[in-house]
C-alpha positions in Angstrom: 56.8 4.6 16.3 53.2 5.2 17.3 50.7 2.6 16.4 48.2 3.5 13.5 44.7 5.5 14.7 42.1 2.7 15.4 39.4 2.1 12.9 36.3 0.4 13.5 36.8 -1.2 10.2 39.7 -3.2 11.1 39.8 -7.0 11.8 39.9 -5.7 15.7 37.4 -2.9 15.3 34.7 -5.6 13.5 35.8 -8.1 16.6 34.7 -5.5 18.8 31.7 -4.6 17.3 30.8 -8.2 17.6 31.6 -8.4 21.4 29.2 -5.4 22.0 26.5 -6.2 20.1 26.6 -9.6 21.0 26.4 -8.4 24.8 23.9 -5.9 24.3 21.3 -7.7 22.0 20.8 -10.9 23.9 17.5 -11.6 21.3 20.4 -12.6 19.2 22.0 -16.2 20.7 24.5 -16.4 18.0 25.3 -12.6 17.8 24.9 -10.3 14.6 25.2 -10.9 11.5 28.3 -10.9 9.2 26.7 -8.3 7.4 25.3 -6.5 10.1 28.8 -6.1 12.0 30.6 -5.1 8.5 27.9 -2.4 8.3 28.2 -1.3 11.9 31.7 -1.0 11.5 31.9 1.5 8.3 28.9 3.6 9.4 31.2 4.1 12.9 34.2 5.5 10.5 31.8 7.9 9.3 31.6 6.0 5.9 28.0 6.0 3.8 27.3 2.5 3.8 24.1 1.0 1.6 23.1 -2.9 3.0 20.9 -4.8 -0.1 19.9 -7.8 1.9 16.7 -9.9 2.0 13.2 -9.2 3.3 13.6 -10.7 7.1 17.8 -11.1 7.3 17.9 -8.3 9.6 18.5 -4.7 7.4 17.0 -2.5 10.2 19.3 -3.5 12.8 22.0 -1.7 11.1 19.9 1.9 11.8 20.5 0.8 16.0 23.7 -1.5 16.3 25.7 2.2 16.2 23.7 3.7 19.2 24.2 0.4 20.6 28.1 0.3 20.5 27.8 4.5 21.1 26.0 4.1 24.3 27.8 0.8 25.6 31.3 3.0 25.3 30.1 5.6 27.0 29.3 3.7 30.0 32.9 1.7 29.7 35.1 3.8 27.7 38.3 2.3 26.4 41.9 3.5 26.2 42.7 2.6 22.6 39.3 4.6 21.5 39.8 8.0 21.1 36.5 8.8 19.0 34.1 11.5 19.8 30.6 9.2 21.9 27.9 12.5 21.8 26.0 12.6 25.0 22.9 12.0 23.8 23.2 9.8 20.4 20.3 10.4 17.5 19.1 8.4 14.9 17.0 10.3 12.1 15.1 7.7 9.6 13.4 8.2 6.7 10.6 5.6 6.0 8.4 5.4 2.9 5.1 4.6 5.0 3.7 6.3 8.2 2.3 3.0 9.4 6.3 1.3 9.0 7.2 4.2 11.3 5.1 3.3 13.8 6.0 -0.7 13.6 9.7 0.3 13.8 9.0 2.5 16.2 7.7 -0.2 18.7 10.2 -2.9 17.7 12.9 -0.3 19.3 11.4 -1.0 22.5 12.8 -4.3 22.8 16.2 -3.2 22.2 16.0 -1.1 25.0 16.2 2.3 22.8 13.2 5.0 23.2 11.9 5.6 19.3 9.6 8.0 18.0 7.4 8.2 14.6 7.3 11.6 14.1 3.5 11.8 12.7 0.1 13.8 13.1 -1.0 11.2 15.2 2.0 11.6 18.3 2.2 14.5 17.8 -1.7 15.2 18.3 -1.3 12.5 21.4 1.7 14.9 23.0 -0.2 17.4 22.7 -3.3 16.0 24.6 -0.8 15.0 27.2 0.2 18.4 27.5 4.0 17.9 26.1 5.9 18.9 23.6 7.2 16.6 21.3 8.9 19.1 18.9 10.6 19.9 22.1 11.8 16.7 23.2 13.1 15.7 20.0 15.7 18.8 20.3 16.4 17.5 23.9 17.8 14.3 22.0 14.9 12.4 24.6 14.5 9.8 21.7 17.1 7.3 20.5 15.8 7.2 16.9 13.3 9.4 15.3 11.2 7.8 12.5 9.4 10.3 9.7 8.1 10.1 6.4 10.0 11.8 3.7 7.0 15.1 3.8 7.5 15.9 7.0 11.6 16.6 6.3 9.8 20.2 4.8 7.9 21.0 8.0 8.4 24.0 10.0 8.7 21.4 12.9 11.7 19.8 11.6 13.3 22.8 10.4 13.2 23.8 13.8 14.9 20.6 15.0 17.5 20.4 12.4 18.7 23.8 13.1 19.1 23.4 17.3 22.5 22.8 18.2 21.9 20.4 20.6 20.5 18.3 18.4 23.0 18.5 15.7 25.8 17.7 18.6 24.1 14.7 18.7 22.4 13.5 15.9 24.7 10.6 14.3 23.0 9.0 11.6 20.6 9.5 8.8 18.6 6.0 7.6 16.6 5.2 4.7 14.6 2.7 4.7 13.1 0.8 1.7 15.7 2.7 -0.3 14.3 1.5 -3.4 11.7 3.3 -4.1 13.2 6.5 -3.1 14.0 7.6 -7.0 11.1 6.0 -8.9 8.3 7.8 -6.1 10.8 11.0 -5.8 9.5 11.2 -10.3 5.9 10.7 -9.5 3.8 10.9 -6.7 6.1 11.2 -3.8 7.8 14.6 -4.7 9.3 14.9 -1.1 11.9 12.5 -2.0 13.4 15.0 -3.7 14.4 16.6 -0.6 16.0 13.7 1.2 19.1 14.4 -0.7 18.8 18.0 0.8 18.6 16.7 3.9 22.1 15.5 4.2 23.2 18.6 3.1 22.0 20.5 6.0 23.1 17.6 8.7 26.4 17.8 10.6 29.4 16.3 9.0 29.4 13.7 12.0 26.2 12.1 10.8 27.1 9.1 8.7 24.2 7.7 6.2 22.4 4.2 5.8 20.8 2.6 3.4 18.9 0.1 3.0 16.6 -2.3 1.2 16.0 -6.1 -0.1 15.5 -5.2 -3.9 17.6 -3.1 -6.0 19.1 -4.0 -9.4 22.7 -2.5 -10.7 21.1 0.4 -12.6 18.6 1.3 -9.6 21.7 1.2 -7.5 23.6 3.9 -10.2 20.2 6.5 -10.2 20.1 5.6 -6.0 23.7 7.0 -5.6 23.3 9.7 -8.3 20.0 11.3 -6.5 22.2 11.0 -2.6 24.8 12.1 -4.5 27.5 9.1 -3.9 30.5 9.5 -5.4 32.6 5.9 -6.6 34.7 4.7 -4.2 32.9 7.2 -1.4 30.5 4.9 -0.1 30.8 1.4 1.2 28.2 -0.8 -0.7 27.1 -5.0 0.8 24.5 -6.9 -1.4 23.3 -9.7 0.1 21.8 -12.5 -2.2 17.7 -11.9 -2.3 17.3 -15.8 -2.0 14.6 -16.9 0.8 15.2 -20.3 2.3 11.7 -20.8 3.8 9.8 -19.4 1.0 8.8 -21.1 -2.0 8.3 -18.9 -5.2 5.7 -19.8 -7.2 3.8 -18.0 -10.1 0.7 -19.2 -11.5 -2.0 -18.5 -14.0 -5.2 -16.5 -13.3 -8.4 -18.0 -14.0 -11.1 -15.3 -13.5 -10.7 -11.4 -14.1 -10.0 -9.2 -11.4 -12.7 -6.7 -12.3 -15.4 -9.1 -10.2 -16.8 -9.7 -7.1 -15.9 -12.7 -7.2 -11.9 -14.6 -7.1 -12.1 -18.4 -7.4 -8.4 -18.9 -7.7 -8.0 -17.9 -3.9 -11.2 -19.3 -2.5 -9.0 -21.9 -0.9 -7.2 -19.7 1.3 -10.5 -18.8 3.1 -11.2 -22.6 3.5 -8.1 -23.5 6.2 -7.0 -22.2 9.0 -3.7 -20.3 8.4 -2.4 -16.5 7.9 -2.1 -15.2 4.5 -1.8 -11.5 3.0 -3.5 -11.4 -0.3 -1.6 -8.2 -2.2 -4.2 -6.3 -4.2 -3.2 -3.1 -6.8 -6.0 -0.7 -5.9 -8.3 0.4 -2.7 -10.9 -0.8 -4.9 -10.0 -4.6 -5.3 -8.6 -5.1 -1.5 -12.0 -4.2 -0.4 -13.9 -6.5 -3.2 -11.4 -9.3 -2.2 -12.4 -8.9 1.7 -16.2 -8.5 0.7 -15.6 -12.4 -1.4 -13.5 -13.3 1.7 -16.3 -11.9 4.5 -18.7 -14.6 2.4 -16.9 -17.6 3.4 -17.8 -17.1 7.4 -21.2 -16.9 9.2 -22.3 -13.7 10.3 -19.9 -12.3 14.2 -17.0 -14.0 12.7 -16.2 -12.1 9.0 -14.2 -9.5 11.0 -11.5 -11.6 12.6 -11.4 -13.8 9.6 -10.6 -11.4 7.5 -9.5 -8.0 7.7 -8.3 -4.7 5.6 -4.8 -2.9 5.3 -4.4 0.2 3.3 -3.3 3.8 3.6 -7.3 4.7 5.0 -7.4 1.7 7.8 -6.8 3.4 10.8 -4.3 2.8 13.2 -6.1 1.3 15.5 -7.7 -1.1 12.9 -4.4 -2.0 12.4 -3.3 -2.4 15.7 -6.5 -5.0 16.2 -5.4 -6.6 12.8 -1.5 -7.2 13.8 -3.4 -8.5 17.4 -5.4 -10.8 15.1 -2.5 -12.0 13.5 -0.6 -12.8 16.4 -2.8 -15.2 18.2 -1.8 -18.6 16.9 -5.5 -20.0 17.0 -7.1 -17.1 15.1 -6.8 -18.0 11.4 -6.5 -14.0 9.7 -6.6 -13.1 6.2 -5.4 -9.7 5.0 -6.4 -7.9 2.3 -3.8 -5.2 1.5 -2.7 -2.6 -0.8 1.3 -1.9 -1.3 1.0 -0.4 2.1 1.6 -4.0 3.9 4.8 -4.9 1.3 6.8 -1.9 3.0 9.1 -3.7 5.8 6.1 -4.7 8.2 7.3 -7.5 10.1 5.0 -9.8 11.0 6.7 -13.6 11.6 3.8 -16.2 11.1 2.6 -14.9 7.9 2.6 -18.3 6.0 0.9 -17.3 2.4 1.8 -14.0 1.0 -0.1 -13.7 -2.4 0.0 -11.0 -5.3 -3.7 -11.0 -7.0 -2.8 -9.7 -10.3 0.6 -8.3 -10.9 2.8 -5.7 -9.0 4.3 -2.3 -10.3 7.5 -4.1 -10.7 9.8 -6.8 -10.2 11.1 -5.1 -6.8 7.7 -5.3 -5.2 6.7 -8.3 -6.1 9.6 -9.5 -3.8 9.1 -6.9 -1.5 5.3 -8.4 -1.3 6.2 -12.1 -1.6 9.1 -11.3 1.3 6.4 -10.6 4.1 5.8 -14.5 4.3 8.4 -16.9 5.9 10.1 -15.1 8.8 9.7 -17.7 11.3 12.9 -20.0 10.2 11.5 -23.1 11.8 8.5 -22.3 9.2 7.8 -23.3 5.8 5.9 -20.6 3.3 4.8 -19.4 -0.2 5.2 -16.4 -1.9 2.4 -17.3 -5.0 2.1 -13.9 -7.8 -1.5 -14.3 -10.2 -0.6 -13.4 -13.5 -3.6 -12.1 -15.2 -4.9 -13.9 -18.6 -3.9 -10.8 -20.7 -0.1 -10.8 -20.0 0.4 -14.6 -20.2 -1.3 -14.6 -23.8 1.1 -11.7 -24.7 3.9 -13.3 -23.8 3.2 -16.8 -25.4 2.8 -15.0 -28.6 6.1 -13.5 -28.2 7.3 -17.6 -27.4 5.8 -18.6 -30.4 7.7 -16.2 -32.5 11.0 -17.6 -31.8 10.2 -21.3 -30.8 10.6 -24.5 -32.6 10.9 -28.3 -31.6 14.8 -28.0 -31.7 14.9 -24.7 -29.3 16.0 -24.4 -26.4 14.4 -22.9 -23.3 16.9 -21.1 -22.6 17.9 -19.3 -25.8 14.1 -18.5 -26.5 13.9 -16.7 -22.9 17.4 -14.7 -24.2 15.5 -14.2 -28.0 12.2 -12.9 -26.5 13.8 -10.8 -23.6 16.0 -8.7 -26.3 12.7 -8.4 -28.5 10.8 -7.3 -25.3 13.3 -4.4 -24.9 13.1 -3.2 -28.4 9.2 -3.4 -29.0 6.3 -0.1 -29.1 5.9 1.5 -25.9 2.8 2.2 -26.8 1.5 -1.4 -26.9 -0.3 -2.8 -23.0 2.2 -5.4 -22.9 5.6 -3.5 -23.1 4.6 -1.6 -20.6 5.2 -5.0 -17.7 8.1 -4.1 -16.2 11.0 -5.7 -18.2 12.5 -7.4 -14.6 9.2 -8.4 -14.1 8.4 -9.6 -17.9 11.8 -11.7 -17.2 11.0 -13.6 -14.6 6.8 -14.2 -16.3 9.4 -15.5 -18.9 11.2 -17.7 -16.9 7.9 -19.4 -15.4 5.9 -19.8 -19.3 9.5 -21.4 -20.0 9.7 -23.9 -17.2 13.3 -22.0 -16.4 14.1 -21.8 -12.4 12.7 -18.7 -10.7 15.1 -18.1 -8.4 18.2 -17.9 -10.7 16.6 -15.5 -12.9 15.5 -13.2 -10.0 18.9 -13.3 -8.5 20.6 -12.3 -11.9 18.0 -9.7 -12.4 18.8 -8.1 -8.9 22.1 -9.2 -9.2 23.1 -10.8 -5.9 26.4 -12.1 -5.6 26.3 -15.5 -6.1 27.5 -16.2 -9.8 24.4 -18.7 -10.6 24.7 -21.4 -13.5 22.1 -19.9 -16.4 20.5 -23.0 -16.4 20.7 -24.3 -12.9 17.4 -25.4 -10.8 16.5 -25.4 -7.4 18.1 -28.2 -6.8 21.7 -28.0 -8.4 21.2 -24.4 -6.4 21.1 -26.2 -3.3 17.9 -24.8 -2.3 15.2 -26.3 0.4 12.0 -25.2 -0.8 12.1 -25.7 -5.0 10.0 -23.0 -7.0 7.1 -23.7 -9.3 9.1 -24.0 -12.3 11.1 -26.3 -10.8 8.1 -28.7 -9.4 5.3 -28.0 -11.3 3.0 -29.7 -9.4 4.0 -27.3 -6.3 0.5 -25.0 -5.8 -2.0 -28.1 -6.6 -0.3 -29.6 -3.9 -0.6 -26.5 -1.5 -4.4 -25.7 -2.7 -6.3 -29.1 -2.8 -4.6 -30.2 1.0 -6.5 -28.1 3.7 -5.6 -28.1 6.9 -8.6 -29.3 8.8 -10.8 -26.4 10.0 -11.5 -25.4 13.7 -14.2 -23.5 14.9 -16.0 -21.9 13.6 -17.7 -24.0 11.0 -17.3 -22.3 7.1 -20.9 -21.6 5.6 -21.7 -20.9 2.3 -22.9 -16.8 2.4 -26.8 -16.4 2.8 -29.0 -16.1 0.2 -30.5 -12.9 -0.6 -34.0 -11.8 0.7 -36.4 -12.0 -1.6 -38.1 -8.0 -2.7 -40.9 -6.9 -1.3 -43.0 -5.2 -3.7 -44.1 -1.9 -2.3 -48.1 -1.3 -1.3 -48.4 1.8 -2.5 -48.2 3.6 -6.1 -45.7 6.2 -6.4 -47.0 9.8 -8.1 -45.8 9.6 -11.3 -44.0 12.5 -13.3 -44.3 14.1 -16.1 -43.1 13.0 -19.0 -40.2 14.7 -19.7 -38.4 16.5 -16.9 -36.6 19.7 -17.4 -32.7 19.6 -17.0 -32.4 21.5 -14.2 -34.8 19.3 -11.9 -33.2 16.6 -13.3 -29.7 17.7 -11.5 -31.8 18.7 -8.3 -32.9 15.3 -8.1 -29.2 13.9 -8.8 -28.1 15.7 -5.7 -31.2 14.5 -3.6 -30.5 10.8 -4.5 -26.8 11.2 -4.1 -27.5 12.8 -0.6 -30.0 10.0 0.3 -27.7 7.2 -0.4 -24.4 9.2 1.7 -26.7 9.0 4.6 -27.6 5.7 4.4 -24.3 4.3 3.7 -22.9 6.3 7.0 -25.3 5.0 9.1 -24.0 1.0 7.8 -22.4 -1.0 10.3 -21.3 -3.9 7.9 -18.6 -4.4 6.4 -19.6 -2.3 2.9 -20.4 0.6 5.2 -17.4 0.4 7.2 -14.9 -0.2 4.5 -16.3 -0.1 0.8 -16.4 3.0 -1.1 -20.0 5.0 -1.5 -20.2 4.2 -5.3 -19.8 0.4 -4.3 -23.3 0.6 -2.2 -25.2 3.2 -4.5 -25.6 2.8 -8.4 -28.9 4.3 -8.7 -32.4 2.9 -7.9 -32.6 0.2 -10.4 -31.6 -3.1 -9.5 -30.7 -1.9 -6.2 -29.9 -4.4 -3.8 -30.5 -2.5 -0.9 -34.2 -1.8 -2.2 -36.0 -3.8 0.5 -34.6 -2.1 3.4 -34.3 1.3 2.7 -37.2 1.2 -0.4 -39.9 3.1 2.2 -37.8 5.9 2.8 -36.6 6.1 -0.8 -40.8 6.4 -1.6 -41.3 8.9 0.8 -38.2 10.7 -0.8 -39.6 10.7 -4.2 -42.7 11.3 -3.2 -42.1 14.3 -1.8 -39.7 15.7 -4.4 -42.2 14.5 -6.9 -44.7 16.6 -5.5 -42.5 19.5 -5.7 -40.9 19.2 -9.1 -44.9 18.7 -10.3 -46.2 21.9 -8.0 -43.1 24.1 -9.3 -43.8 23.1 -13.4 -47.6 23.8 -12.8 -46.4 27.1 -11.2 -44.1 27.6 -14.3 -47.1 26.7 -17.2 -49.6 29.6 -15.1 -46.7 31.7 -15.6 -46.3 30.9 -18.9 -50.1 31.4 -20.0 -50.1 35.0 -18.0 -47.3 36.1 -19.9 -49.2 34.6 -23.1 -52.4 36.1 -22.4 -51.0 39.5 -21.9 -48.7 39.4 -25.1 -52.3 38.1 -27.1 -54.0 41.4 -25.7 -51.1 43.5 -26.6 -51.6 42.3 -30.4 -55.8 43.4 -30.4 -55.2 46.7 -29.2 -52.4 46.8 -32.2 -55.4 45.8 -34.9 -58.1 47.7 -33.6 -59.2 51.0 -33.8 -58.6 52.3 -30.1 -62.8 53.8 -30.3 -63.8 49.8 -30.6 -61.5 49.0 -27.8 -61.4 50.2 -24.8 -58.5 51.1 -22.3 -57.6 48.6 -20.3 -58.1 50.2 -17.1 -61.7 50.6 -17.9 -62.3 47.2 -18.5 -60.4 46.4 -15.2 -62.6 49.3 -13.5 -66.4 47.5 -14.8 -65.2 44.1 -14.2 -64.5 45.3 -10.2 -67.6 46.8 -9.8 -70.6 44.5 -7.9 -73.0 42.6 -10.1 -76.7 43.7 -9.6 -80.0 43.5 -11.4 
C-alpha cells in the first residue's frame, strides 16, 4: 500500500518546517513561533491562510518563512518531497503605506532575502543608475516585492504580472495590515478594490496571506467576502491581542486640541525617553511639535523632537528612525496614522493617542508601536477629549443607581449606544471604541473588554481584572493611580539642560508713515492686493529655515497684517510693499476720476448744443480751430 502524499500540514510536515526555519533564521534562539510554523505550513499546501496576531508577535515573518523553506529545499532536496521548488521564488505584498514598504523592505536584508518597495522613489533611483527595475522584477532578481495597493493598476505591474517568468515563480500574495483593506477600499483608498482582482489574475500556485493585529468577527466576515473566501476554504489563526509589556491606560483630557498649547503631555518633553505622540490631522502633529520644539533651547529642537506624516520625506524619516535608535538621544515623534501602520521600531517606550482614533482597531494599532523590546516595560496612554467623556457620563447617569452594578450599566448603555440618532456627535465614536471609553468611565478592566471586542481566543471572565487575568503590567482601570505615577516621576535629564521658550521681541514701531488710501477701495483692487499679500507672505515663508517654515502649513505663518507676529522682521519690506501698491492703486483711481470727468464734460456739451439754437452756438470744430490759434495783441 503506498504511503499517503506528504503534506506540510502534518505533525511531520510542521516538525520540518520548524527544523528549517530554525536553521535558517538564527535571529531566532528558540525557533519560530507556534503560530508562525502553523501558518508556514498551510500557505506551503497552497491553502489561504489569514494570521490575527499582536502588534510585535511576529505577523510578517509569515510573508518570508515560505521562501525560506522554498530556497533551503532547493539547495538539499528530500526524497519524501515531491512538490514543485520554482527556480527563482517571489513574494508579492500589498502594504497600506509606502513608507511600511520601505521599512519591510530593509528588515528583509537581515534574513538574507533581496526585497524591493516598488515606489516612485526606486524606481526614480534605478533609473539614475541606469537599470531597470521593471525589468528585474520580471527576472524574479528580488525575493519579495513590496507595493502599495495603487500601483497593482500601473502599466508597470501589468507588465510584470503578465511575463511568464514571473508567474513561474511568483508564490505568494501578502497583505499586510489587512484591516483596513475594506473600510479604505469604501472611502479614500479606492485601489483596494482591485486587490481582490489581483488574485484573480495570479497563477493558481500562488497561495495568499493575511495579516493583521486588529480585526473583530464581523470585520473578519466583510475581509473574506471582498477576497472572496469561501467557509471552510481558507485556514484562519487569531492570536489573542493582549500585550505583556504594555500597559493600557486611558485618561481624561484637560485642554482642547484646537491650541497651541497641550499641558496634559508637557511631561513627556521633560525626561529623557522615546515616545510617539499619535495626532488625527497634519495640522495638530505639527502644532504638537511646535509646543514640543518650545521645551529645548535653540540647535537642539530638531533631535528632540521630530515629524512623521505622509509629506516628511524619506530622508527625514531615515534621520528620525537614526534619532530613535541611538539610546542616548531622547526623541519625540509627532505623527499622523502614518507611524500606527506596522513600523517597527523596538525602544519606543510611550506611544500616546492625543485625542481619539478612527476606531477601536487603530487605537491598538497606535498603542502597539510601544513595548517591543521584551526585557522593556511601556505604555500605550489614549486622551479622550472633554466632549466624548461628558456624553458618555450622561448616558451612565441614565441607567445608574446606588444598587447598580458596573457591569450591567456598561451592558445597559452599550445596547442604548447601538440604538441612538446617527445624527447626534456622539454616536458617531466608534461603537468598539465607545465600549472600551465605557469600560474605563466604569472602572471595568481594559483588557478583557478589548479582547472580547476583537475576540481573541481566550474565553475571559466578564468581570475579571488584570490581575485574576494573570497579567504583568495592570491597566488604568485596574490601578487607578497608574499615569500619576508615570507623569509626576521623571527620569533625571541629561544634557542638554530644558529651558523655558524665549520671550517674544518686543515691536519696533516703524519710522516712517505709510501713504494712506482712500477711503473706500474698489473691489477689484481689493482682490489685487489679496493676491499681492498672499504672494508676499509665500515668499517669505519659503525662504524660513525654522521649524514653521520647514514643516507648518503657509496659513499657520500668515493670517493677515494685523497682529502679525512676524511684523518686526519682515515689517520693512511689507512697507515698501504697500507703499508701492498704494501708489499705484491711488495713481490708477486718479487716472479713472480724469476719465470719468472727460466723459462728463463731453456728455454736459452734448446737452447745450441740444438747448440752443445752433446760430448761438457754434460748431465745435470752430471753437477747437480759435482756441489753437496764437494769442496776440
Amino acid at each position: 500500500m503506498a504511503p499517503p502524499p506528504f503534506a506540510w500540514r502534518s505533525d511531520a510536515g510542521k516538525t520540518l518546517v520548524r527544523e528549517i526555519l530554525t536553521e535558517c533564521i538564527p535571529q531566532w534562539p528558540s525557533g519560530p513561533r507556534p503560530f508562525q510554523v502553523e501558518a508556514t505550513a498551510h500557505l506551503l499546501d497552497n491553502e489561504p491562510t489569514l494570521l490575527i496576531a499582536a502588534t510585535s508577535s511576529g505577523k510578517t515573518a509569515i510573508f518570508f518563512c515560505s521562501l525560506l523553506v522554498l530556497r533551503h529545499l532547493a539547495k538539499h532536496p528530500r526524497p519524501n518531497i515531491s512538490v514543485r521548488i520554482p527556480a527563482k521564488p517571489v513574494v508579492l505584498v500589498v502594504t497600506p503605506l509606502v513608507e511600511l514598504g520601505n521599512n519591510h523592505a530593509l528588515e528583509m536584508s537581515s534574513f538574507g532575502l533581496r526585497a524591493v518597495s516598488l515606489n516612485a522613489a526606486t524606481l526614480k533611483k534605478a533609473r539614475d543608475e541606469q537599470r531597470n527595475l521593471i525589468a528585474e522584477i520580471q527576472r524574479c532578481e528580488w525575493s519579495m516585492v513590496f507595493l502599495s495597493a495603487e500601483r497593482l493598476t500601473s502599466k508597470d505591474v501589468n507588465n510584470v504580472l503578465r511575463d511568464e517568468f514571473f508567474r513561474q515563480n511568483v508564490v505568494m500574495l501578502g497583505i499586510d495590515e489587512a484591516h483596513v483593506l475594506v473600510p479604505w477600499s469604501q472611502s479614500f483608498r479606492k485601489a483596494y478594490k482591485h486587490v481582490s482582482e489581483l488574485r484573480l489574475r495570479l497563477p493558481r500556485q500562488c497561495t495568499l496571506a493575511v495579516v493583521t493585529a486588529t480585526l473583530t468577527p464581523a470585520g473578519l466576515a466583510k475581509l473574506c467576502a471582498e477576497l472572496d473566501l469561501k467557509p471552510n476554504k481558507y485556514h484562519c489563526i487569531r492570536q489573542s491581542v493582549q500585550r505583556p509589556t504594555v500597559h493600557t491606560i486611558l485618561a481624561n483630557i484637560g485642554h482642547s486640541l484646537t491650541t497651541a498649547s497641550f499641558p496634559d503631555i508637557s511631561w513627556i518633553f521633560e525626561r529623557d525617553t522615546k515616545a510617539v505622540v499619535f495626532c488625527g490631522s497634519l495640522d495638530l502633529a505639527w502644532r504638537v511639535g511646535l509646543f514640543g520644539w518650545g521645551h529645548y533651547p535653540p540647535g537642539h529642537q530638531h533631535s528632540r523632537v521630530r515629524l512623521w506624516s505622509s509629506i516628511t520625506s524619506a530622508q527625514y524619516n531615515r534621520e528620525t528612525l537614526a534619532l530613535f535608535a541611538d539610546p542616548t538621544k531622547p526623541t519625540v515623534i509627532a505623527a499622523t496614522v502614518a507611524f500606527g501602520m506596522g513600523m517597527n521600531v523596538p525602544n519606543i517606550k510611550f506611544s500616546i493617542n492625543l485625542g481619539l482614533p478612527a476606531t477601536l482597531e487603530d487605537l491598538v494599532q497606535q498603542n502597539g508601536r510601544a513595548g517591543r523590546d521584551p526585557e522593556a516595560t511601556a505604555s500605550g496612554i489614549t486622551y479622550i477629549p472633554t466632549a466624548t467623556i461628558t456624553a458618555l457620563k450622561d448616558d451612565i447617569k441614565h441607567f445608574n443607581d446606588e444598587s447598580s452594578n458596573p457591569l450591567d450599566v456598561y451592558k445597559k448603555v452599550v445596547k442604548f449606544s447601538q440604538t441612538r440618532s446617527s445624527k447626534t456627535t456622539e454616536a458617531k465614536l466608534d461603537s468598539n471604541l465607545r465600549a472600551l471609553i465605557l469600560a474605563h468611565l466604569l472602572g471595568l478592566c481594559l483588557e478583557r473588554v478589548k479582547n472580547g471586542i476583537l475576540g481573541s481566543p481566550k474565553d475571559d471572565p466578564p468581570n475579571a481584572t488584570c490581575d485574576e487575568l494573570g497579567r504583568r503590567l495592570k491597566c488604568s482601570s485596574c490601578d487607578p493611580g497608574l499615569l500619576a505615577a508615570l507623569t509626576t516621576s521623571p527620569s533625571a535629564p541629561t544634557s542638554p539642560a530644558l529651558l523655558p521658550p524665549p520671550p517674544p521681541p518686543a515691536a519696533k514701531p516703524f519710522p516712517m508713515t505709510a501713504t494712506s488710501l482712500p477711503h473706500s477701495l474698489p473691489k477689484k483692487f481689493k482682490e489685487n492686493l489679496t493676491l499681492w499679500l498672499d504672494r508676499f507672505a509665500l515668499e517669505k515663508w519659503n525662504k524660513m529655515t525654522t521649524s514653521e517654515g520647514a514643516f507648518g502649513p503657509v496659513k499657520r505663518f500668515w493670517k493677515g497684517t494685523s497682529g502679525w507676529q512676524y511684523i518686526d522682521k519682515h515689517g520693512i519690506a511689507l512697507f515698501d510693499l504697500l507703499t508701492k501698491l498704494i501708489e499705484m492703486y491711488k495713481s490708477s483711481i486718479q487716472e479713472a476720476k480724469d476719465i470719468t470727468k472727460k466723459k462728463a464734460a463731453a456728455t454736459r456739451e452734448r446737452a447745450k448744443r441740444k438747448l440752443l439754437p445752433a446760430f448761438l452756438y457754434p460748431p465745435l470744430t470752430c471753437i477747437n480751430r480759435c482756441e489753437s490759434r496764437p494769442q496776440g495783441p
